[in-house]
N, CA, C, O and CB atoms as a CASP TS submission, in Angstrom:
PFRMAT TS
TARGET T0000
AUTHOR 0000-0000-0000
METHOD Language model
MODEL 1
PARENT N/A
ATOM      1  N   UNK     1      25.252   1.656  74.080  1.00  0.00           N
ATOM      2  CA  UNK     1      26.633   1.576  73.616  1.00  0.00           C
ATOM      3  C   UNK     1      27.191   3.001  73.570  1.00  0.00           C
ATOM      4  O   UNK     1      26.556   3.871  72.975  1.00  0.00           O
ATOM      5  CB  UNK     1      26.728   0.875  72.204  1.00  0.00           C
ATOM      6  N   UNK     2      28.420   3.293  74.209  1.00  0.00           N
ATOM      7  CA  UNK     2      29.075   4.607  74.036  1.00  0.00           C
ATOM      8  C   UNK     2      29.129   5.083  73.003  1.00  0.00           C
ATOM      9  O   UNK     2      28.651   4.421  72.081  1.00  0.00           O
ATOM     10  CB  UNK     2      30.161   4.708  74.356  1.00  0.00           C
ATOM     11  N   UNK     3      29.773   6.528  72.668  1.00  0.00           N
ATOM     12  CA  UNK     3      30.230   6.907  71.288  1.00  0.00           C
ATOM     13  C   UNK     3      30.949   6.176  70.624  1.00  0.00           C
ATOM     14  O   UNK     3      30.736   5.690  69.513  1.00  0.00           O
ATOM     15  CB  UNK     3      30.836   7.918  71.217  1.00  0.00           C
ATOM     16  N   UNK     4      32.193   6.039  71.576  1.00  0.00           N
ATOM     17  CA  UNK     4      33.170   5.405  70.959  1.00  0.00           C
ATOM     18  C   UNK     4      33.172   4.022  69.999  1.00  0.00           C
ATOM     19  O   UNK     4      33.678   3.858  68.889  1.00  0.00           O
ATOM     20  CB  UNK     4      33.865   5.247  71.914  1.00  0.00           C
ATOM     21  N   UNK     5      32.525   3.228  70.725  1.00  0.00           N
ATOM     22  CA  UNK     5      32.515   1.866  70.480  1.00  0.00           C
ATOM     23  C   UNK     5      31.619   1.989  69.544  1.00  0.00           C
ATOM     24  O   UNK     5      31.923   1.408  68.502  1.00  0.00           O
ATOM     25  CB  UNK     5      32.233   0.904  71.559  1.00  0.00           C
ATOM     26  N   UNK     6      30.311   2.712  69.544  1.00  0.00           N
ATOM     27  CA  UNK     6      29.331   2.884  68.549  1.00  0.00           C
ATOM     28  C   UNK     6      30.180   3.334  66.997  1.00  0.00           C
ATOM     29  O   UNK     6      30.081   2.725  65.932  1.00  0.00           O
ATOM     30  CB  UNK     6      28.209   4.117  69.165  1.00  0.00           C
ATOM     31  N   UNK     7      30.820   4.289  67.208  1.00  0.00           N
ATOM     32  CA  UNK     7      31.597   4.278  66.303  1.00  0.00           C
ATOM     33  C   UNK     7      32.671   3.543  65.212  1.00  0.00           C
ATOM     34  O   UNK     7      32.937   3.673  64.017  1.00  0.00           O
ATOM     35  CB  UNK     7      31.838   4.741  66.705  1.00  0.00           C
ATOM     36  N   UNK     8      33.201   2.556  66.521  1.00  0.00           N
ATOM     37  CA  UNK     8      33.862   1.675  65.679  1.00  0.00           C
ATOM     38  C   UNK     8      32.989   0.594  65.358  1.00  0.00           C
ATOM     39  O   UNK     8      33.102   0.088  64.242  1.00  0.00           O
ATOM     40  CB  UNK     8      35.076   1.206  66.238  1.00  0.00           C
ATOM     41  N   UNK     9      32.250   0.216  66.048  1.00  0.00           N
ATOM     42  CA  UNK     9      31.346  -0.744  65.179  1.00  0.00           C
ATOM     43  C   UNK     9      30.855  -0.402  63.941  1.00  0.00           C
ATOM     44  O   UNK     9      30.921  -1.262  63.063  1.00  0.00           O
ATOM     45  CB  UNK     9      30.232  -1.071  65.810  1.00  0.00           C
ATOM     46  N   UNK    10      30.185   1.104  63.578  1.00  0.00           N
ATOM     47  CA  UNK    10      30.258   1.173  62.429  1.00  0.00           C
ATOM     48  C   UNK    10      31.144   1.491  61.539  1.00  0.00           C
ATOM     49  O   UNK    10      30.953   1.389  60.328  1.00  0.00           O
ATOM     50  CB  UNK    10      29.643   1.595  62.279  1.00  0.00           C
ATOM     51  N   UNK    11      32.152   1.889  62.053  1.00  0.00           N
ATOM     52  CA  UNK    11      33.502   1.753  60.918  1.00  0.00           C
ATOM     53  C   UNK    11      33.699  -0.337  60.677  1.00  0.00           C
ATOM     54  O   UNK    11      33.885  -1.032  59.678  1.00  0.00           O
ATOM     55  CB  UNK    11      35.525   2.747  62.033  1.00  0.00           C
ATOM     56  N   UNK    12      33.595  -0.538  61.592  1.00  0.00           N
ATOM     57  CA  UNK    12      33.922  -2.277  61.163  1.00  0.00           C
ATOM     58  C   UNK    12      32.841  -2.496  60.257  1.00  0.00           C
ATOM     59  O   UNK    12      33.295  -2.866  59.175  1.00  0.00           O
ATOM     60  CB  UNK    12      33.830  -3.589  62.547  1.00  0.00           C
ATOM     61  N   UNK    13      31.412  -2.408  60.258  1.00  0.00           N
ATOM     62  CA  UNK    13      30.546  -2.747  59.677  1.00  0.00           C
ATOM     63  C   UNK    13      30.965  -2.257  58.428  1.00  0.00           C
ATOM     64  O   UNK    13      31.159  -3.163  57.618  1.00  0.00           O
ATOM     65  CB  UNK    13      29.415  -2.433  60.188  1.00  0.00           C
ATOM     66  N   UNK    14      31.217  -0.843  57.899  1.00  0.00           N
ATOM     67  CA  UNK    14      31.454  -0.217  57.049  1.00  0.00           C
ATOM     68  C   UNK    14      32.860  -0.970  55.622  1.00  0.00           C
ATOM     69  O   UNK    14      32.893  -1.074  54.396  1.00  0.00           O
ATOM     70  CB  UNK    14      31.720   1.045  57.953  1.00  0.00           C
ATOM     71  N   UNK    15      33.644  -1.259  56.620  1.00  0.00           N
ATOM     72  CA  UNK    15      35.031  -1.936  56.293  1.00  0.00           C
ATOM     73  C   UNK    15      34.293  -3.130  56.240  1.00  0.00           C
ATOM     74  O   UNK    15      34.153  -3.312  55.031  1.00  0.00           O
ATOM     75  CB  UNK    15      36.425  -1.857  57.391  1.00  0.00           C
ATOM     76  N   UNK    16      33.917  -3.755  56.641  1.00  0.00           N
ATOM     77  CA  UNK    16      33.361  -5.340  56.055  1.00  0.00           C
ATOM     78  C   UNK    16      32.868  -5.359  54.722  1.00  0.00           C
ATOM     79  O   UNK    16      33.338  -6.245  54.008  1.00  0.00           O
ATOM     80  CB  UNK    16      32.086  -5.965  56.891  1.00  0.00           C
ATOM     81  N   UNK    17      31.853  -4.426  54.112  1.00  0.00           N
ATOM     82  CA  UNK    17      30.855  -4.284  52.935  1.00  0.00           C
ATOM     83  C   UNK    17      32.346  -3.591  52.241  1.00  0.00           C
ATOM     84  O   UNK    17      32.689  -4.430  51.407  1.00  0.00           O
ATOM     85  CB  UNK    17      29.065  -3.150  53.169  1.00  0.00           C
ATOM     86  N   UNK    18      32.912  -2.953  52.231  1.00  0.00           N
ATOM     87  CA  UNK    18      34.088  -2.885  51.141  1.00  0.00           C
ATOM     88  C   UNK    18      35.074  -3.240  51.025  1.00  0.00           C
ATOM     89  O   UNK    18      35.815  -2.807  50.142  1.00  0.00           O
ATOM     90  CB  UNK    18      34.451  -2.108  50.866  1.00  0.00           C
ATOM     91  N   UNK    19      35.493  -4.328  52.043  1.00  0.00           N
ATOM     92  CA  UNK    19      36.378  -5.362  51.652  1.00  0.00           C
ATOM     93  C   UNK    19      35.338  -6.835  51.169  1.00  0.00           C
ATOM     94  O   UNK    19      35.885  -7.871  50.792  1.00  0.00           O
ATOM     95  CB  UNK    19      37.488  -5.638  53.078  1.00  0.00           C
ATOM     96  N   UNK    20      34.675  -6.779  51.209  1.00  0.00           N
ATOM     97  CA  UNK    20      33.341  -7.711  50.399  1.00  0.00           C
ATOM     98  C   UNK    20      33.227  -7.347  48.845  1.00  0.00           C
ATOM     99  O   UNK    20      33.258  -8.113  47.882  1.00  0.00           O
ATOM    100  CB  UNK    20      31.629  -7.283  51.122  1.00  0.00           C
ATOM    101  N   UNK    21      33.108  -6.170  48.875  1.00  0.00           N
ATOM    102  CA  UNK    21      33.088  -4.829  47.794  1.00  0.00           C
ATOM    103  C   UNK    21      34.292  -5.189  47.202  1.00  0.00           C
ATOM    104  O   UNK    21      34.130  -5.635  46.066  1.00  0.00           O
ATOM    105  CB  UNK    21      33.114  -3.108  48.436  1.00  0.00           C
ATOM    106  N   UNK    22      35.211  -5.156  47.506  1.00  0.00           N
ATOM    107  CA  UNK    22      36.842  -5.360  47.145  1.00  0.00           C
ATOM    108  C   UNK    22      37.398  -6.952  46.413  1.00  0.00           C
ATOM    109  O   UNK    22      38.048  -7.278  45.419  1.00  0.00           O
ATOM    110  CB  UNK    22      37.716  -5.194  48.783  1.00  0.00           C
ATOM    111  N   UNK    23      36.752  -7.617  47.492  1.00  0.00           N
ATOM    112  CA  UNK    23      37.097  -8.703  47.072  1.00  0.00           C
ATOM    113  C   UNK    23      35.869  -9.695  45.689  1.00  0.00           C
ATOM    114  O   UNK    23      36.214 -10.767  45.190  1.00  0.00           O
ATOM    115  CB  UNK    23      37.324  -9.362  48.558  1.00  0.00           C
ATOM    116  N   UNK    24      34.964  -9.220  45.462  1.00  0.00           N
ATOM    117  CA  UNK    24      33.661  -9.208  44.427  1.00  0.00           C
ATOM    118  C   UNK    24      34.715  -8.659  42.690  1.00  0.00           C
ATOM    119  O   UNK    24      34.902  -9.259  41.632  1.00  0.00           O
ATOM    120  CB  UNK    24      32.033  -7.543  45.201  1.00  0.00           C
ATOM    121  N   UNK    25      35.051  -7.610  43.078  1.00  0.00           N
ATOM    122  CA  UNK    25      35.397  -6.645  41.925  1.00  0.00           C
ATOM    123  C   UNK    25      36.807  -6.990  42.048  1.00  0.00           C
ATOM    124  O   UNK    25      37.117  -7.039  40.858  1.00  0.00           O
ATOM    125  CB  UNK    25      34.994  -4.939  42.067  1.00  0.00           C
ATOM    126  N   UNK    26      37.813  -7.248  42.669  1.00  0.00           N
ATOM    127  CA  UNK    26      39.045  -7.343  41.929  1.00  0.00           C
ATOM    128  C   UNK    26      39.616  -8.886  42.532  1.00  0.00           C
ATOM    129  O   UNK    26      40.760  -9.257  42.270  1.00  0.00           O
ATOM    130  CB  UNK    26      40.135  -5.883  42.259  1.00  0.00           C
ATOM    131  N   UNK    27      38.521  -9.857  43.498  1.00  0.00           N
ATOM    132  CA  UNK    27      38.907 -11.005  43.673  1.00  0.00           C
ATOM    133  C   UNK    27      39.724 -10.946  45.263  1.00  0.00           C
ATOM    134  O   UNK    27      40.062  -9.871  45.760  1.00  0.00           O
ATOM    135  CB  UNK    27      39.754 -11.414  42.354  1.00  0.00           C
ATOM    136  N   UNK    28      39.912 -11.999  45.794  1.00  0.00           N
ATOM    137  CA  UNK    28      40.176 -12.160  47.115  1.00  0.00           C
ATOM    138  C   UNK    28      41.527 -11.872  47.488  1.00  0.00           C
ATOM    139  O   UNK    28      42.545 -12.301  46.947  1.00  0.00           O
ATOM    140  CB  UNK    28      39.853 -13.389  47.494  1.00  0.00           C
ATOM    141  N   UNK    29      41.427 -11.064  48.517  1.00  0.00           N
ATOM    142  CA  UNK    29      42.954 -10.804  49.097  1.00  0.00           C
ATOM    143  C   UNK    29      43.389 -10.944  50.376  1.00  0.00           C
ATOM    144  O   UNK    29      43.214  -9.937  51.062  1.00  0.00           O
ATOM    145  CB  UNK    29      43.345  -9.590  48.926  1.00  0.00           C
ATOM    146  N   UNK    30      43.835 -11.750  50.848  1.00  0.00           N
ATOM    147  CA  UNK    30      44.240 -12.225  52.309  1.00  0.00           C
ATOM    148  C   UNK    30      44.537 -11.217  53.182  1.00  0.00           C
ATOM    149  O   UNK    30      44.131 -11.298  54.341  1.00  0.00           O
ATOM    150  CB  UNK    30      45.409 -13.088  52.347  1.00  0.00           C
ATOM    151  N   UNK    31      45.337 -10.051  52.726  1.00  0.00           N
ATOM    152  CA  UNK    31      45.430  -9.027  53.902  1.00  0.00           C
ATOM    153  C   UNK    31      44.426  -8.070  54.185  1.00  0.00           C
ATOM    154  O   UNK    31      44.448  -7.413  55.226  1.00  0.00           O
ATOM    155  CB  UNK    31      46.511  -8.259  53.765  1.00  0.00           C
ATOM    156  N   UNK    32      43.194  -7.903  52.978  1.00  0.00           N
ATOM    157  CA  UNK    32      42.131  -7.769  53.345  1.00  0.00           C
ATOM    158  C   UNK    32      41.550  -7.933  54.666  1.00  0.00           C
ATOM    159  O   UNK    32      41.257  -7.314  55.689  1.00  0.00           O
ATOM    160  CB  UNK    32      41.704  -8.297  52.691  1.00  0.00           C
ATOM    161  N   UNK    33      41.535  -8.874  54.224  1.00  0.00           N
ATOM    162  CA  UNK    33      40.386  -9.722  55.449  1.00  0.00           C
ATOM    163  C   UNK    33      40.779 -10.404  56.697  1.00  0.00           C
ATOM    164  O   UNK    33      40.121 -11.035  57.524  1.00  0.00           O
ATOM    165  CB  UNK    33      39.651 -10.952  54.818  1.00  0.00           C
ATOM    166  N   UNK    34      42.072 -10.098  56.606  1.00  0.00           N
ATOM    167  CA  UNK    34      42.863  -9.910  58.063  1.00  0.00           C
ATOM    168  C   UNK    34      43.095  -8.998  58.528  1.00  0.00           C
ATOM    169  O   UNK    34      43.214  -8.923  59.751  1.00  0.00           O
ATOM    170  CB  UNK    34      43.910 -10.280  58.245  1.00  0.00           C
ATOM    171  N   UNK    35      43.222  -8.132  57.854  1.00  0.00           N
ATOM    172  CA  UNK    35      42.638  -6.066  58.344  1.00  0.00           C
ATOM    173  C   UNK    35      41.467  -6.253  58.904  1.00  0.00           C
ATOM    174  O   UNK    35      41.462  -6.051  60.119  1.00  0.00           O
ATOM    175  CB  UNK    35      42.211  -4.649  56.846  1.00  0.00           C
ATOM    176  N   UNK    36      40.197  -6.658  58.298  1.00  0.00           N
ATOM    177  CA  UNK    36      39.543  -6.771  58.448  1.00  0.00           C
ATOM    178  C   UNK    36      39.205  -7.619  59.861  1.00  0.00           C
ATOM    179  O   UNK    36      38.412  -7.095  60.644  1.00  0.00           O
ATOM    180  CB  UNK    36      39.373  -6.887  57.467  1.00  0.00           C
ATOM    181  N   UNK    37      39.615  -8.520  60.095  1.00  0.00           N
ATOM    182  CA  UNK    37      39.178  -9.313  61.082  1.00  0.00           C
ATOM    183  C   UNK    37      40.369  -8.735  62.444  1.00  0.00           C
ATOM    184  O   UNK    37      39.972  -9.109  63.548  1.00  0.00           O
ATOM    185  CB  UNK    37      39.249 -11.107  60.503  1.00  0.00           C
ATOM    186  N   UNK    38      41.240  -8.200  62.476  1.00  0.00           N
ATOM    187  CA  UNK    38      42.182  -7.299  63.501  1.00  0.00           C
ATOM    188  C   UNK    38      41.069  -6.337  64.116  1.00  0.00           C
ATOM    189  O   UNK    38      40.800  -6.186  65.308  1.00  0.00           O
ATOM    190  CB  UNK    38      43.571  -6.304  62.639  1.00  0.00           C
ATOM    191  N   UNK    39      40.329  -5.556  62.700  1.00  0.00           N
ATOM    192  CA  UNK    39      39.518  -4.384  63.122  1.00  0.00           C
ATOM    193  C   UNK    39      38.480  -5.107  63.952  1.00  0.00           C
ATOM    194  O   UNK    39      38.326  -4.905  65.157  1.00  0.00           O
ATOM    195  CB  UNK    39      38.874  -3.466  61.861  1.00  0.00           C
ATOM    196  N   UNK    40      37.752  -5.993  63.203  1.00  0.00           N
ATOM    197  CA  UNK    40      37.135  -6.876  64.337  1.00  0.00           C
ATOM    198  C   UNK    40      36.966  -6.942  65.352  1.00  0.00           C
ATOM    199  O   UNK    40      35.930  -6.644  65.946  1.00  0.00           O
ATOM    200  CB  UNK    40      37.354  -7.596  64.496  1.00  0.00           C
ATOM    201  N   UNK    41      38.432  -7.550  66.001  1.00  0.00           N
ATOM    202  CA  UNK    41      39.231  -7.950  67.096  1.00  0.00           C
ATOM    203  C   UNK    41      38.997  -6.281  68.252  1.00  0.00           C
ATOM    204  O   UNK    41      38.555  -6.158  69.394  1.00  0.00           O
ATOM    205  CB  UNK    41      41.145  -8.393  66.372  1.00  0.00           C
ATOM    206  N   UNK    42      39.378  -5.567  67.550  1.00  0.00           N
ATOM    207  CA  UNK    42      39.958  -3.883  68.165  1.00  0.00           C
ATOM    208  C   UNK    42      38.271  -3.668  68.916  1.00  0.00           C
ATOM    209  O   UNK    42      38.004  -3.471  70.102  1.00  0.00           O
ATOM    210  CB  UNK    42      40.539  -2.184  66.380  1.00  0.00           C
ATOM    211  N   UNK    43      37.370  -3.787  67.786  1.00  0.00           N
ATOM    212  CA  UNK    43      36.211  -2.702  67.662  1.00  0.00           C
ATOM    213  C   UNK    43      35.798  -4.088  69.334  1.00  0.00           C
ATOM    214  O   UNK    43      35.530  -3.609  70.437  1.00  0.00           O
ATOM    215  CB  UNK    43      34.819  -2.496  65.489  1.00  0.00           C
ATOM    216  N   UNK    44      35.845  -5.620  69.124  1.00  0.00           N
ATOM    217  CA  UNK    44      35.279  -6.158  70.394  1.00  0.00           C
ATOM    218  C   UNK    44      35.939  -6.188  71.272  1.00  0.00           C
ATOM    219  O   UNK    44      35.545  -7.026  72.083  1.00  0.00           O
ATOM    220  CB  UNK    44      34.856  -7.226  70.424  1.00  0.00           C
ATOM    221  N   UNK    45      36.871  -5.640  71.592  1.00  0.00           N
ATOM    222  CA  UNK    45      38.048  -5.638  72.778  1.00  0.00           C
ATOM    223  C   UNK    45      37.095  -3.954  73.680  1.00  0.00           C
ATOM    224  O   UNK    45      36.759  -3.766  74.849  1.00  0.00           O
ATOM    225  CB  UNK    45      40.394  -5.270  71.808  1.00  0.00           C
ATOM    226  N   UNK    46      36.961  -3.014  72.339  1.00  0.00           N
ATOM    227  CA  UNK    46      36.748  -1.725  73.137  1.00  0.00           C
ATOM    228  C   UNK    46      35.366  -1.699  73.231  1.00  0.00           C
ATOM    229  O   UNK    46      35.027  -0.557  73.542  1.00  0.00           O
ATOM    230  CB  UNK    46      37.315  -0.376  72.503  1.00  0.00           C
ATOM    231  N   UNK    47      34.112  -2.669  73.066  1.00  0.00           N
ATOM    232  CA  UNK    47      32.914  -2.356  72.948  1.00  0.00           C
ATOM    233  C   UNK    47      33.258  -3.439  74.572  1.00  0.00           C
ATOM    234  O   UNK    47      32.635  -3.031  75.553  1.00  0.00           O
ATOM    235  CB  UNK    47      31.827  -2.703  71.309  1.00  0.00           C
ATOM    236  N   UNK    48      33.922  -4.360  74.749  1.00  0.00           N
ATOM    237  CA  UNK    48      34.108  -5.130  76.092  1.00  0.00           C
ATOM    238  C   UNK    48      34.470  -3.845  77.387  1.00  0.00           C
ATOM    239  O   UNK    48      34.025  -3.531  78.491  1.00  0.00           O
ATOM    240  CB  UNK    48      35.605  -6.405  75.851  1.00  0.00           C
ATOM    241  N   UNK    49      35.476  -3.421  76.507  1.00  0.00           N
ATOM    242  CA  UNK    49      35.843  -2.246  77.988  1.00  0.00           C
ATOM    243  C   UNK    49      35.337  -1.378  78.643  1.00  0.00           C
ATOM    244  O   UNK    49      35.381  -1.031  79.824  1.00  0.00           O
ATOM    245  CB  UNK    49      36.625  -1.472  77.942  1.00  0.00           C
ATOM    246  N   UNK    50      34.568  -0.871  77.257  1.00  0.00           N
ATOM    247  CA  UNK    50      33.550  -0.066  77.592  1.00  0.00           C
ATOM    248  C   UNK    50      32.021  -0.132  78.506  1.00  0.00           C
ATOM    249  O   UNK    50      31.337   0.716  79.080  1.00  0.00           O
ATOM    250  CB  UNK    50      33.357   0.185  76.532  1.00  0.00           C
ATOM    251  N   UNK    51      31.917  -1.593  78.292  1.00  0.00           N
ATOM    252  CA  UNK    51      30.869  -2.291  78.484  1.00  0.00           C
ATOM    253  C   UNK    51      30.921  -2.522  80.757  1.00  0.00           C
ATOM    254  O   UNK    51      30.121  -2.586  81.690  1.00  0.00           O
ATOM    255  CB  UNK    51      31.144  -3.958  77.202  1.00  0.00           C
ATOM    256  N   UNK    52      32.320  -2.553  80.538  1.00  0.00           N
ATOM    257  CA  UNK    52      32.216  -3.182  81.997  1.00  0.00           C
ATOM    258  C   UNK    52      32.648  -1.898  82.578  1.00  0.00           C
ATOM    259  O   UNK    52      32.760  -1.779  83.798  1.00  0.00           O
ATOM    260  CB  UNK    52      33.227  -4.637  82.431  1.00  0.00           C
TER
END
């Protein structure tokens, strides 16, 4: 896996455990975890591009 993509995978990984973190300690928040799942979206779009 490139830098790049290596990178954002662990920023997504990272952002998952503290919006988990987030939502534990002050309760669930929808734009959370649609940040969350966009970043998702971003980090498998560029680990695809990269890939081919």
């Amino acid at each position: 896996m490139p830098g790049a993509a290596k990178g954002m995978a662990v920023t997504t990984v990272v952002a998952l455990v503290v919006a988990t973190a987030y939502s534990v300690a002050l309760g669930g928040n929808g734009w959370v975890w649609f940040a969350w799942v966009v970043l998702g979206l971003v980090t498998l779009g560029l680990v695809s591009a990269e890939g081919s």
